[in-house]
C-alpha positions in Angstrom: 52.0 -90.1 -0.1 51.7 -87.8 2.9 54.2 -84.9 3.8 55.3 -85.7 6.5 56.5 -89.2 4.8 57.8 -87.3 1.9 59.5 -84.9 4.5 60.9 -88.0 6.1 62.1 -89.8 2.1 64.0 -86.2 1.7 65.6 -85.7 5.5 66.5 -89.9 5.2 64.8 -90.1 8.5 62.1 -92.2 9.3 58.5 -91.2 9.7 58.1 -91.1 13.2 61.3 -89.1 13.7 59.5 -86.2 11.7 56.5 -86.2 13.5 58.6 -86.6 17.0 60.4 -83.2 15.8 57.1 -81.3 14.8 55.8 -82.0 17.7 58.5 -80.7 19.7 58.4 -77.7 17.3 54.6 -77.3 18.3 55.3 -77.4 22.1 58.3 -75.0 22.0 56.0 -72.7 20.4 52.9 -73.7 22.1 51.2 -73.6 18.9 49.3 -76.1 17.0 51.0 -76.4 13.4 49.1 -79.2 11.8 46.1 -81.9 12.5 45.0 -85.2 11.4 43.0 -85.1 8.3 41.3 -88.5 7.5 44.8 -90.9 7.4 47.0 -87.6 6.6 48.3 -84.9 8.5 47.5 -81.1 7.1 49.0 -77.7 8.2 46.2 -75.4 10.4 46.4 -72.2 9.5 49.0 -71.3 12.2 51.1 -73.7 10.7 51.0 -72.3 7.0 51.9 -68.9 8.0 54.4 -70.1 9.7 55.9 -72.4 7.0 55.3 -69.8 4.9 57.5 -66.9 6.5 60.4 -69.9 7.5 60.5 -70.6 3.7 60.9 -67.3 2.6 63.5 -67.1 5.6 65.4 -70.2 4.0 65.1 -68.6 0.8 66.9 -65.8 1.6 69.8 -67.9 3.3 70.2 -70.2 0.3 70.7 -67.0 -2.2 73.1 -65.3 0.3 74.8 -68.9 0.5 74.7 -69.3 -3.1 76.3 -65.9 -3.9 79.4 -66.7 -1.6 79.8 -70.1 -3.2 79.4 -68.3 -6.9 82.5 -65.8 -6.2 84.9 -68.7 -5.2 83.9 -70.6 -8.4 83.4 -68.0 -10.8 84.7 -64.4 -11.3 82.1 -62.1 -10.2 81.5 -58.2 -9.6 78.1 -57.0 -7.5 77.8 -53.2 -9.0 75.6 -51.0 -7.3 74.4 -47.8 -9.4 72.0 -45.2 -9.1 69.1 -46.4 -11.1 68.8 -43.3 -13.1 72.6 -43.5 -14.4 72.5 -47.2 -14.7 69.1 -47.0 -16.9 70.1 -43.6 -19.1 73.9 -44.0 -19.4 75.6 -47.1 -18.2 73.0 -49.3 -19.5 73.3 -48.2 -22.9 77.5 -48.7 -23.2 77.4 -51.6 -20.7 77.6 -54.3 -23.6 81.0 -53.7 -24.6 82.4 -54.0 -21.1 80.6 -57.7 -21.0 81.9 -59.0 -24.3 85.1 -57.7 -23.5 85.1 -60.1 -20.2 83.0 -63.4 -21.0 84.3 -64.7 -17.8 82.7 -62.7 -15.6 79.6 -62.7 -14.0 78.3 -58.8 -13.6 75.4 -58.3 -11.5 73.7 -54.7 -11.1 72.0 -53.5 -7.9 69.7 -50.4 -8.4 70.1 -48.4 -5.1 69.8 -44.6 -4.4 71.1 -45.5 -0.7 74.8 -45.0 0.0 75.7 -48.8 -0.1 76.9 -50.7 3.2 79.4 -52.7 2.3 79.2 -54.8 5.0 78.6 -58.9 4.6 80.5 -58.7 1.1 77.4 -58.4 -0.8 78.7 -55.0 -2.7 81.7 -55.3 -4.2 81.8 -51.0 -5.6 79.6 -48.5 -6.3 78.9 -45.8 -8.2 77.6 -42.8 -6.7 76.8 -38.8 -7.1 78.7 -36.5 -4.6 81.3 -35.0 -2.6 83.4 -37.8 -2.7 84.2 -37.5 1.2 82.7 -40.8 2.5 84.3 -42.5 5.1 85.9 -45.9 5.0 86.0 -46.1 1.3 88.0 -45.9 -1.5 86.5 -42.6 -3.7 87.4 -42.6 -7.0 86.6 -40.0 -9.5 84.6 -40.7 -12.8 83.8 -37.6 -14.3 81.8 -34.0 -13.9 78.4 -33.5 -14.5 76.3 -30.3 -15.5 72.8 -28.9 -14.8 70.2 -28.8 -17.7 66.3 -27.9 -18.3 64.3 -30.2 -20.5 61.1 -30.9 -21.7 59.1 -32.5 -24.7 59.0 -31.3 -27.7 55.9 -30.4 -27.7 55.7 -29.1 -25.0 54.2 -24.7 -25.6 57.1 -22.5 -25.2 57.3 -21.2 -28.8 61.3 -20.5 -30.2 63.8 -22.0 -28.4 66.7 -21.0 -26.5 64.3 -19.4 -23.9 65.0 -17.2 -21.1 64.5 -18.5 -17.5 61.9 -16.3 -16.8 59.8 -18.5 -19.3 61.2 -21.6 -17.6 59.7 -20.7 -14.2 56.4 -19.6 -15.8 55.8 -23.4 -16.6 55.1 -26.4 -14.4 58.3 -27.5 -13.4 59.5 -31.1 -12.1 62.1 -31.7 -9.3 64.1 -34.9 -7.9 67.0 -34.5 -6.3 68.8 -31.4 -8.1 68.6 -28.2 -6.4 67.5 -25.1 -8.7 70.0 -22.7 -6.8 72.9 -23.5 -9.5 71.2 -22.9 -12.1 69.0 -19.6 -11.4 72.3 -18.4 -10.1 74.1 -19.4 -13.8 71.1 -17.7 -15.2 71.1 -14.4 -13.5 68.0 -14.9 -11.7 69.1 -16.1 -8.1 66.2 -14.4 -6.6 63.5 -15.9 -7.8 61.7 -19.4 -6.0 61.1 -21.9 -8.4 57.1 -23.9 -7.7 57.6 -27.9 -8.6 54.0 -29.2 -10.4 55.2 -32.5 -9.4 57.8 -33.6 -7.3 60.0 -37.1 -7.7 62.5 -39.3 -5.5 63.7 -40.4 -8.7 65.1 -38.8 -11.5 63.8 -41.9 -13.9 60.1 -41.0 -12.9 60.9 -37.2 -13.7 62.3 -37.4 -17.2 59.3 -39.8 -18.2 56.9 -37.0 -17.0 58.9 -34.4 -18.9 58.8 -36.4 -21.9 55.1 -37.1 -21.5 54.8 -33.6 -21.1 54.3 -32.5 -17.3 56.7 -30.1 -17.3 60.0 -28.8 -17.4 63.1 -30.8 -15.5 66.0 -30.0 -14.3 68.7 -32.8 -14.7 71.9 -34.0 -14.7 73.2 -33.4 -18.8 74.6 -37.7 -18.4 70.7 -38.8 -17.6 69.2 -36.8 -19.5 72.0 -36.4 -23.2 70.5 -40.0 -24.7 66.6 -38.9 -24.5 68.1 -35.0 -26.4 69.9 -37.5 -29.1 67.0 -39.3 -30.1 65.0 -36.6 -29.6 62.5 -37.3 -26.7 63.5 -34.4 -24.9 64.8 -31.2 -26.3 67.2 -28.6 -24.4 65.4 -25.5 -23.0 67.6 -22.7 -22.4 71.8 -22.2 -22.9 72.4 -22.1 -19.3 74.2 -25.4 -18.2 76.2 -24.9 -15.3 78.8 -27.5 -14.1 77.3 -29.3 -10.9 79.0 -29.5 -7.8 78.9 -33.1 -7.0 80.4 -35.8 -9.7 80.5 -39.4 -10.2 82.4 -41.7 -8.0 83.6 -45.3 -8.1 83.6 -46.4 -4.2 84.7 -49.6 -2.8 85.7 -50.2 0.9 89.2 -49.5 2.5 89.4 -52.7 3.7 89.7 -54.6 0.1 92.3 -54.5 -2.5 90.9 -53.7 -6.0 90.2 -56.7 -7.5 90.9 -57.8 -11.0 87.7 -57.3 -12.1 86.8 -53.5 -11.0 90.1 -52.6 -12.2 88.8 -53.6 -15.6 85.5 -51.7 -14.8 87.4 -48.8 -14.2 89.9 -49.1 -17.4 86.3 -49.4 -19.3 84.1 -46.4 -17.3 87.3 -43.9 -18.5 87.6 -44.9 -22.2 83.7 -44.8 -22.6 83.9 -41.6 -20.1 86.2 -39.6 -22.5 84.3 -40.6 -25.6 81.0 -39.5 -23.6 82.7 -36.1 -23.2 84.4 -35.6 -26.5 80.9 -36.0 -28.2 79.8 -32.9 -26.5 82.5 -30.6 -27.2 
């Protein structure tokens, strides 16, 4: 059977109505979309590219369709997390938040942008800062503190060692600035030289644990790879950073049910995080 009679069987219109409206698709255009092949009718190359971006198009529309519908029908939270704190520390705790609510329906979206809230597709986030964003609800999760890391292996003899050593060595940077730290360690005046440089702190603690170089990180991305013993704590110095963890959701929505039990969950697994490294 041809497509455009199959288009017709699924549209429950008859053959010649299809054809009647890809023609007048083809003249609104002024492009040819398909020709006769032997007793069928085939897309011309036009007309695949465009049925391919209009499906893709309709695609997108279903899902956004689809994820409206799911929230009215099921409970549902839209989470979006820096990827490097959803991977090294939420990740790891997140399955006693989900079997403590087998209703809902969680969904994680890995973003490093400050999320728009905007269309309902975000219901919170979590982000690193000053917590002074406009038109959102900030609140505080917890502190954070500066750190340098490497492998194991990596050649710097005994260890604590002194920064001086650290900025002999090839060092990695993301997003963390090294001015807290040399300033912690007594040498503000010197310029640290990044071997390799990262827009994501995920990429930079797998090249310190392959052995690139030395990191600097946030101690909550990086306290997981120290445990098991992927990465190993350079130096003493660990000054408290000046940004922090924040749960944001917009001013214009009440807290729902559902991130109120996110938030119950981050503090209890928040103060057992910090109680195991006093």
């Amino acid at each position: 059977m041809g497509k455009v009679n199959l288009a017709a069987l699924e549209l429950h219109v008859t053959h010649s109505a299809v054809s009647h409206q890809i023609r007048s698709l083809e003249e609104y255009l002024d492009v040819r979309l398909t020709e006769r092949s032997g007793r069928g009718v085939v897309l011309t190359e036009e007309g695949r590219v465009y049925a391919y971006q209009i499906r893709q198009t309709l695609g997108e529309i279903a899902g956004v369709t689809e994820r409206f519908l799911s929230k009215t029908r099921h409970p549902q939270l839209t989470l979006s997390v820096l990827p490097s704190f959803g991977m090294f520390w939420l990740l790891p705790r997140l399955q006693g938040f989900i079997d403590a609510q087998p209703g809902l329906r969680l969904k994680l979206a890995a973003s490093m942008e400050f999320s728009s809230f905007e269309g309902g597709l975000i219901d919170a986030a979590i982000r690193f800062g000053h917590g002074k964003w406009p038109d959102v609800h900030c609140e505080p999760l917890m502190q954070d503190s500066l750190l340098v890391v490497a492998a194991p292996g990596f050649n710097l003899g005994c260890l604590p060692v002194d920064a001086e050593s650290v900025l002999g060595h090839p060092l990695l940077h993301a997003s963390e600035s090294w001015s807290t730290w040399l300033a912690a360690a007594g040498v503000e005046q010197m310029r640290p030289l990044a071997a390799l440089e990262f827009t994501d702190s995920t990429l930079m603690l797998e090249a310190a644990r392959l052995g690139y170089g030395i990191a600097l990180t946030r101690r909550s991305i990086a306290h997981a790879m120290i445990q098991c013993g992927q990465l190993v704590k350079l130096t003493d110095v660990e000054p408290l950073h000046a940004s922090r963890y924040f749960m944001l959701w917009p001013t214009h929505t009440q807290r729902s049910a559902q991130l109120a039990s996110l938030l119950t969950w981050l503090r209890n697994e928040i103060a057992d995080y910090q109680s195991s490294l006093s």
